[in-house]
C-alpha positions in Angstrom: 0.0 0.0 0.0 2.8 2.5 0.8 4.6 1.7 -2.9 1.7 2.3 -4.6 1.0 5.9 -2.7 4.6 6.5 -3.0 3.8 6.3 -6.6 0.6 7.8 -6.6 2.9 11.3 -5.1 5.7 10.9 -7.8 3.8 9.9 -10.9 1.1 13.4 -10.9 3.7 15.3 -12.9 3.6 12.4 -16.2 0.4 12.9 -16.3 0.3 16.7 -15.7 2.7 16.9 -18.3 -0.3 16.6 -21.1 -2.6 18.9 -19.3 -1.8 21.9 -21.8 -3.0 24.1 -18.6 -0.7 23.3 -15.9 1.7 23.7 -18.8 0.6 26.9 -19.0 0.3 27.9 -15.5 4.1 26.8 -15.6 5.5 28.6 -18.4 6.7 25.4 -19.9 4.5 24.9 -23.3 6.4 23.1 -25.6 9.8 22.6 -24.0 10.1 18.9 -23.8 13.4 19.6 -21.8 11.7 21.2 -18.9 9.3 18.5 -18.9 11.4 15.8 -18.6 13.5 17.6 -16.0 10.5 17.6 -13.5 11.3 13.9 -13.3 15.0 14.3 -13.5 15.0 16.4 -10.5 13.2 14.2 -8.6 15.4 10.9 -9.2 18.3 13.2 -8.4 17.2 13.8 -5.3 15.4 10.1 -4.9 18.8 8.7 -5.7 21.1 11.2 -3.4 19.1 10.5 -0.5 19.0 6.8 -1.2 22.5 6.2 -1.6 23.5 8.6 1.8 20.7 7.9 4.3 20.0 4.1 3.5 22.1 3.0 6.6 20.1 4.8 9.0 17.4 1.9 8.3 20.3 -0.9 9.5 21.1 1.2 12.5 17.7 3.2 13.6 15.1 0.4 12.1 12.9 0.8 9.0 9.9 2.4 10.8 11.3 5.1 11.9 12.7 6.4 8.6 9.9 5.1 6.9 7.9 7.7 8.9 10.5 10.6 8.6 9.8 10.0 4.7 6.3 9.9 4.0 5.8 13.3 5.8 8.6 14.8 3.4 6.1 13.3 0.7 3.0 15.1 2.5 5.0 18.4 2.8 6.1 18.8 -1.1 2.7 17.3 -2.2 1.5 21.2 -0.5 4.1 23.0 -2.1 3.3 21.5 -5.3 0.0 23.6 -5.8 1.4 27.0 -3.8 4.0 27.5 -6.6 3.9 29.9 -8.2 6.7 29.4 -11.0 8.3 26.3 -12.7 11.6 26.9 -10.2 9.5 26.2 -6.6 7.5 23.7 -8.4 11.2 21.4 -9.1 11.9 22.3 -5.6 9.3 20.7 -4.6 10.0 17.7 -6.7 13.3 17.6 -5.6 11.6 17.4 -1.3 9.9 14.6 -2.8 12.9 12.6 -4.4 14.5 13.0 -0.9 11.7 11.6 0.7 10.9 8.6 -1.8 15.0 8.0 -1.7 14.7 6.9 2.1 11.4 4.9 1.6 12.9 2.1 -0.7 16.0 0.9 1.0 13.7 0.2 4.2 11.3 -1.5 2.3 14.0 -3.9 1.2 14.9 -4.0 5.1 11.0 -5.0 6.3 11.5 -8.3 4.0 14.6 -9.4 5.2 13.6 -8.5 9.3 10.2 -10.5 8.8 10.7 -13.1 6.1 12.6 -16.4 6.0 15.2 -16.6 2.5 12.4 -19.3 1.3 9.7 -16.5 0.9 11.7 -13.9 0.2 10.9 -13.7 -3.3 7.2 -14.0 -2.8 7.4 -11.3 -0.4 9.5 -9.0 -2.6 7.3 -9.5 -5.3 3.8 -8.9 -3.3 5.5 -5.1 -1.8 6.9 -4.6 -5.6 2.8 -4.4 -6.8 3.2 -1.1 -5.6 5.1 0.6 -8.9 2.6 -1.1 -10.8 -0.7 -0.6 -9.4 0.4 2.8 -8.9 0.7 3.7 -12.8 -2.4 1.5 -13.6 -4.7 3.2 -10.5 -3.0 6.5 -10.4 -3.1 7.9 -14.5 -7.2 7.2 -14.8 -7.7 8.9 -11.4 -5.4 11.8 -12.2 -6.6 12.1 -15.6 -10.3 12.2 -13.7 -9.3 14.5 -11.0 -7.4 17.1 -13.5 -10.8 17.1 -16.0 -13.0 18.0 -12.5 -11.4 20.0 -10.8 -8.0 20.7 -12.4 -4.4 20.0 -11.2 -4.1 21.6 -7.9 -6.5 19.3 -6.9 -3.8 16.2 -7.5 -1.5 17.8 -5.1 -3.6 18.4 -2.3 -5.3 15.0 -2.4 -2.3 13.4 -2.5 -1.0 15.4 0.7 -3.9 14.0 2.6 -3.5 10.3 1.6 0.0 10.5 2.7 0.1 11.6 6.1 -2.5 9.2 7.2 -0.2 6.7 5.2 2.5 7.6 8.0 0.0 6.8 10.6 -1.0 3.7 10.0 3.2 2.6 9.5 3.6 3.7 13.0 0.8 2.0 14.3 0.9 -1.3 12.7 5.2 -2.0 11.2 7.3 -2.3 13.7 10.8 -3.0 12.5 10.6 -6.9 13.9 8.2 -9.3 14.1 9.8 -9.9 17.9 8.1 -6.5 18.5 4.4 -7.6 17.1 2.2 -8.5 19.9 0.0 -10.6 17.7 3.2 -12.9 16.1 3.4 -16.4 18.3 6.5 -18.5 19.3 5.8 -20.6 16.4 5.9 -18.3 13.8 9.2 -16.0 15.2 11.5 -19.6 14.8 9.7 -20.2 11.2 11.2 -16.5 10.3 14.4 -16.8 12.2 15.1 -20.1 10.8 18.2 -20.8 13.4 19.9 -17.1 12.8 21.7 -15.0 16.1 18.4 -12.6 16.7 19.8 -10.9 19.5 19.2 -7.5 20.4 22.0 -5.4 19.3 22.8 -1.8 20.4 23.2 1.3 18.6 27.0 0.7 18.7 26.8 -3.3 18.0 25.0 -2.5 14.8 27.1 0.1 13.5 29.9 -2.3 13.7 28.1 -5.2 12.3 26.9 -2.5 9.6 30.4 -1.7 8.8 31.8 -5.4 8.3 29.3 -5.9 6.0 29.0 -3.3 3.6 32.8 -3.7 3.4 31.9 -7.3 2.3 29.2 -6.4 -0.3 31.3 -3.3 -2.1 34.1 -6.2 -3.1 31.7 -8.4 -4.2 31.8 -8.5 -8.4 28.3 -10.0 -8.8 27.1 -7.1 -6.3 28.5 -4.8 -9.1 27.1 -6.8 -12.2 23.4 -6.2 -10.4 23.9 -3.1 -9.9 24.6 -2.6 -14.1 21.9 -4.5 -14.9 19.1 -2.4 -12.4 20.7 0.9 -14.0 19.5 -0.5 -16.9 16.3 -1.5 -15.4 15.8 1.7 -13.8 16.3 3.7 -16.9 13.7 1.8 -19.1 11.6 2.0 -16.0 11.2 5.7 -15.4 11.8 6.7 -19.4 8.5 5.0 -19.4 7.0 5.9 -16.3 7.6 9.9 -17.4 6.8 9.7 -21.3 4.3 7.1 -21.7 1.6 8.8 -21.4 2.6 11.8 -23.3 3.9 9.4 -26.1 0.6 7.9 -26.5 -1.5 10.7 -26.3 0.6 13.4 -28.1 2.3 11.1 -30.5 0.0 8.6 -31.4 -3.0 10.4 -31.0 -4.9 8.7 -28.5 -7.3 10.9 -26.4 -7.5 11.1 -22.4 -9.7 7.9 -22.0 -7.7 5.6 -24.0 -4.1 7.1 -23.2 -5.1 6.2 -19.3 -6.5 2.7 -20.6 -3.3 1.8 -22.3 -1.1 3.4 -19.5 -3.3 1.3 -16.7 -2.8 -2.0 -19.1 1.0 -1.7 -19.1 1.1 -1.5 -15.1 -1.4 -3.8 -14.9 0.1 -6.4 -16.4 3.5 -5.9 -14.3 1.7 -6.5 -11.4 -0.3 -9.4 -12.6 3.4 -10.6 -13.6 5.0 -9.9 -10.5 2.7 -12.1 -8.6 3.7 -15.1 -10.6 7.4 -14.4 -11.2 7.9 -14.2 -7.0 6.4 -17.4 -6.1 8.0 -18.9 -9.5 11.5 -18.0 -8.6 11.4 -18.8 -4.9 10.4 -22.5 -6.4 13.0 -22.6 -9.0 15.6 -21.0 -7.4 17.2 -18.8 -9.6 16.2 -15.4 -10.1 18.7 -13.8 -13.3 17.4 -16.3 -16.0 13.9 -14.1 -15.5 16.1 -11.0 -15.8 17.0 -11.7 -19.3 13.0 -12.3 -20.0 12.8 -8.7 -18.7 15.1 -7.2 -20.8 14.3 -9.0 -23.8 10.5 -8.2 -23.5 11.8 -4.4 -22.8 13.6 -4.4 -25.9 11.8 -6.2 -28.3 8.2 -4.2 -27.0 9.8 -1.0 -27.2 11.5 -1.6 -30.5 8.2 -2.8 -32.2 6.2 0.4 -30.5 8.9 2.4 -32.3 8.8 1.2 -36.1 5.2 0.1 -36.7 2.6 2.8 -38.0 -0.3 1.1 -36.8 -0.9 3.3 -33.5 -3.2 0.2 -32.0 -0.3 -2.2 -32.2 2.2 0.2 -31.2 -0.1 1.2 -28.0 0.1 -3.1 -27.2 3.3 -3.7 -27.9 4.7 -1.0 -25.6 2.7 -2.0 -23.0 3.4 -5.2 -22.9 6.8 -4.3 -23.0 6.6 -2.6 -19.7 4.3 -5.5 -18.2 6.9 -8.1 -19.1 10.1 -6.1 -17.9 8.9 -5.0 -14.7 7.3 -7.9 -13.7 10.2 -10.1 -14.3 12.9 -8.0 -14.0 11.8 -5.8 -10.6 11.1 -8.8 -7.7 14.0 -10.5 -8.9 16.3 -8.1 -8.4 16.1 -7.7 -4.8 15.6 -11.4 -3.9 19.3 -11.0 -5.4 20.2 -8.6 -3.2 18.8 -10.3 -0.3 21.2 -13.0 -1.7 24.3 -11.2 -2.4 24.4 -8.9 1.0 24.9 -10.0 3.8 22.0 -9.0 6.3 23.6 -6.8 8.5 23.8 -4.4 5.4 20.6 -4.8 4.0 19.9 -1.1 3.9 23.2 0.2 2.8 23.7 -2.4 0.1 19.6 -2.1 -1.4 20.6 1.6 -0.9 23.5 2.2 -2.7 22.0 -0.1 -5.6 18.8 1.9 -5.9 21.1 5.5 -5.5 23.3 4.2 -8.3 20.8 2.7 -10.6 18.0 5.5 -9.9 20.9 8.5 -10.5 21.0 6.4 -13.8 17.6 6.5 -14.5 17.0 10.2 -13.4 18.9 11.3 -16.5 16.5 9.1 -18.7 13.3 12.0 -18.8 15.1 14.6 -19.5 17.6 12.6 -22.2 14.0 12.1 -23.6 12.9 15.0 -23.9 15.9 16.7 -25.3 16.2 13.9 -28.3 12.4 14.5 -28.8 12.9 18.4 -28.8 16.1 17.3 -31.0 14.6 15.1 -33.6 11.1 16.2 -33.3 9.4 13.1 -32.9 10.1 9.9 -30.2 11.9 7.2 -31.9 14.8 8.1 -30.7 14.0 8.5 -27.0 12.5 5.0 -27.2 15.9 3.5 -29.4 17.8 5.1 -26.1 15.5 2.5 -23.8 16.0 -0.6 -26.7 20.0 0.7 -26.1 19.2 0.1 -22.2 17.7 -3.6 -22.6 20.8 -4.7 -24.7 23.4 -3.9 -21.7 20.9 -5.3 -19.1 20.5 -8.6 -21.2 24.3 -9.0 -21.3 24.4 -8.0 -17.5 21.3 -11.3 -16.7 23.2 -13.2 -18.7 26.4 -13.3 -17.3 24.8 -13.4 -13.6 23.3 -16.3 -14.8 26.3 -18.1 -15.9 27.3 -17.3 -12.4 24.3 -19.9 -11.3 22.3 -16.9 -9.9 
C-alpha cells in the first residue's frame, strides 16, 4: 500500500505533463526539456538520498525512517500547488525525491527482518505491486481529477492520503516481528530459521553494519546487479515519465484511451509480478527471469517504435513494460537479499537503488531533449532498446554465475 501511494505522489507530474493548462500555469508549453527535468530532478534527489541515508534503516530500524519519509512526501505534495513558477515547483519535486529515496532501502529492510530466504521472493514480489498498481490506478484517477477540478487538486489530495499513510506505518510495522504483539512463538522460529536474533545496540549494529557493507562493495556479482538495475531503472522511469505523453501526443490517443493503455501496461506488471515471485522462490534462480525482462523491454519497445499502426504500437509497448517489470523488478532484490549479507541490508539495497536511480533520473530529460532534437520519439525509445541490450548481457552473465 505504501509503494503504490509513493507512486501515486511521484507519478502526478507524467500525467500533468499533457494537461496543456498546468503547462501553462508553468511557463513550460512546448519545452520537452523542462518536462522531462520535472522527473529528472526528482530521481536526483530520490537517488542522493538513497544512496546517503539508506544506513540509517540498519542502524535506527525501518519504521522510523519510513515515517520521517512519508511526511517529506505530505510536505512537497503542498508545495506543489502553492507554486507559483516552474523553479519552486522542481523544488518541490526535488523534497519529494528525498523523501521517496529513504522509503525504498527500508522497504527492502522489512522483508529481510520478517521473512525467511524461502519467501523472500514472494514477499519482494507482493510489496513490488506497488510501482505497478500505482501507474495503472494513479493515471485514470489523475486524468479524472485534472478534468474535475483541475491540477491543484492532485496535489492536495495526495497530501492528505499520505500523512495518514504515516499513521498507519507507525501503528501497525514495527521493525521486527519480535516487537508484534500478535506474532506467536511458532511463527518467530519459522522467520528466524536458526539465525543469532539478538538485540544489538546502537553501537553493536554500527559495527556489524560496517563489516558488511565492506563485504558487499568487493563483491563483483554485487557490481554486475547493480549494471543491470541501471539498466532497469532507466527503461523504467523513461517510461513511467513519457508514456503517457507518447501515447497521447504522438500517437494520438485521447485522455480515455491514453489512461486505458497506461493502466494496461502497469497492470500487467503487477499481474506478472505475482507469478514471477512465487515462481523463482520455487525454481531458485532469479537472473534467468532477468534476461526475460530485458528481452520483453527491448523487443516491445522496439516494435512500439517502427510500426505505423498506433493500436499495435499502444500493445506492444505495454506489454513491453508489463513483461520487464514484472520479471525484471522482484528478482532483483531477492538478489540482493542473496548477495548482501543482512547486516547491510539497507546500505547495500541503498547504494544499488542511488546508483541505478541516478541512472535512471537522466533518462526524462535525455527524452525529452532527443524528442525536442529530432522532433518526434523514436529516438528516446531506441535510447531505452539501447538500455535492454546492456541489461541482457548483465542477466546473462549473472546467470552463468548460477544466480
Amino acid at each position: 500500500m505504501i509503494c503504490t501511494v509513493s507512486y501515486f505522489d511521484r507519478l502526478n507530474v507524467s500525467v500533468l505533463i499533457a494537461d496543456p493548462v498546468f503547462l501553462a500555469s508553468m511557463g513550460i508549453q512546448g519545452d520537452t526539456v523542462k518536462m522531462g527535468l520535472l522527473m529528472s530532478v526528482f530521481t536526483i534527489g530520490y537517488g542522493l538520498s538513497s544512496f546517503v541515508f539508506s544506513s540509517f534503516g540498519d542502524i535506527y530500524g525501518p519504521r522510523k525512517m519510513i515515517c520521517a519519509a512519508i511526511l517529506l512526501w505530505a510536505l512537497s505534495m503542498l508545495i506543489g500547488p502553492l507554486a507559483g513558477t516552474f523553479a519552486v515547483l522542481l523544488g518541490s519535486r526535488a523534497l519529494l525525491g528525498v523523501g521517496e529515496g529513504l522509503h525504498w532501502p527500508m522497504q527492502a529492510k522489512y522483508v529481510s527482518n520478517w521473512f525467511p530466504a524461502t519467501e523472500q521472493g514472494r514477499a519482494n514480489g507482493i510489496w513490488l505491486l506497488g510501482p505497478k498498481l500505482g501507474p495503472a490506478l494513479s493515471v485514470p484517477l489523475f486524468a479524472f481529477i485534472v478534468t474535475h477540478w483541475g491540477w491543484q487538486a492532485t496535489f492536495y489530495t495526495l497530501a492528505a492520503v499520505s500523512a495518514f499513510m504515516a499513521v498507519v506505518i507507525w501503528r501497525f510495522a514495527p521493525d521486527t516481528p519480535d516487537r508484534a504483539k500478535w506474532v506467536n512463538k511458532a511463527e518467530l522460529a519459522f522467520i528466524h530459521g536458526g539465525r543469532d536474533e539478538a538485540e544489538q545496540t546502537t553501537s553493536d549494529k554500527k559495527k556489524s553494519f560496517k563489516h558488511g557493507l565492506k563485504m558487499v562493495l568487493s563483491d563483483p556479482d554485487y557490481w554486475i546487479l547493480t549494471v543491470y538495475y541501471c539498466c532497469q531503472c532507466a527503461i523504467f522511469w523513461g517510461l513511467l515519465t513519457w508514456l503517457p505523453s507518447y501515447l497521447k501526443v504522438a500517437r494520438g490517443f485521447s485522455w480515455a484511451a491514453m489512461g486505458n493503455y497506461t493502466a494496461m501496461t502497469w497492470v500487467g506488471a503487477a499481474a506478472t509480478i505475482l507469478v514471477v515471485g512465487t515462481w523463482s522462490d520455487k525454481v531458485g534462480r532469479r537472473a534467468p527471469f532477468q534476461m526475460v525482462a530485458m528481452l520483453g523491454y527491448g523487443g516491445g519497445i522496439f516494435l512500439s517504435s517502427q510500426v505505423a499502426d498506433n493500436t499495435i504500437a499502444a500493445v506492444a509497448i505495454a506489454v513491453a513494460g508489463a513483461v520487464g517489470g514484472g520479471f525484471g523488478m522482484p528478482t532483483t532484490w531477492s538478489l540482493v537479499g542473496k548477495i548482501v549479507p543482512r547486516d547491510a541490508v539497507s546500505a547495500g539495497s541503498g547504494f544499488l537503488n542511488g546508483i541505478s536511480v541516478g541512472v535512471g533520473a537522466l533518462m526524462p530529460t535525455v527524452i525529452g531533449y532527443l524528442i525536442h532534437l529530432t522532433g518526434h520519439y523514436t529516438g528516446g525509445l531506441m535510447s531505452m532498446v539501447g538500455f535492454a541490450v546492456l541489461g541482457l548481457i548483465c542477466a546473462l552473465t549473472l546467470t552463468i554465475r548460477k544466480y
